[in-house]
C-alpha positions as CSV (number, residue, x, y, z in Angstrom):
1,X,-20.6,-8.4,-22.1
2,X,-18.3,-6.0,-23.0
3,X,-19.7,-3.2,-20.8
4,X,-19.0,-5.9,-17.6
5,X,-15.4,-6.3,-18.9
6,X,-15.0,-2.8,-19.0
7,X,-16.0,-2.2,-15.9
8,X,-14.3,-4.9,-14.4
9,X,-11.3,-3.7,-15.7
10,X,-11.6,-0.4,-14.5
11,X,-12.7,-1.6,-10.9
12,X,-9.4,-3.7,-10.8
13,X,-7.3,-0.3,-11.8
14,X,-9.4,1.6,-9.1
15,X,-8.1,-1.4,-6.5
16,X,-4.6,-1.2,-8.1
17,X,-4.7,2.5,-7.1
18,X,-6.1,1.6,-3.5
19,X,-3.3,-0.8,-2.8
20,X,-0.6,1.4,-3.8
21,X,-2.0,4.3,-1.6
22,X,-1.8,1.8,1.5
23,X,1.0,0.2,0.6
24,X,3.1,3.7,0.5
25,X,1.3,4.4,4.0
26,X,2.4,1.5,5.4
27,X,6.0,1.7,4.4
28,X,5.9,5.5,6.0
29,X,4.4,4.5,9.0
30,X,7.1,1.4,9.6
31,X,9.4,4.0,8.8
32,X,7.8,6.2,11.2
33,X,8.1,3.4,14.2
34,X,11.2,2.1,13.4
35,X,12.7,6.1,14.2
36,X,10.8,6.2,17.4
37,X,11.7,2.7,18.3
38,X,15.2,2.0,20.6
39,X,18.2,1.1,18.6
40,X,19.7,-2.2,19.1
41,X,23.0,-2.4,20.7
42,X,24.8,-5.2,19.0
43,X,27.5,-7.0,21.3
């Protein structure tokens, strides 16, 4: 039982990890297309 918690744990860090990778992406890329995007003029 303790070897599954382990490696549950350590599944859920490995996730944790993921989700940070595409979370960084995906704030760079919105970055990214927000640059290449035309400015709105505000009247």
């Amino acid at each position: 039982m303790l070897f599954a918690w382990r490696l549950t744990n350590a599944e859920i860090e490995k996730l944790k990890q993921q989700l940070a990778i595409y979370q960084t992406a995906r704030a760079a890329y919105a970055r990214a297309l927000s640059e290449e995007l035309p400015k709105k003029e505000v009247h």
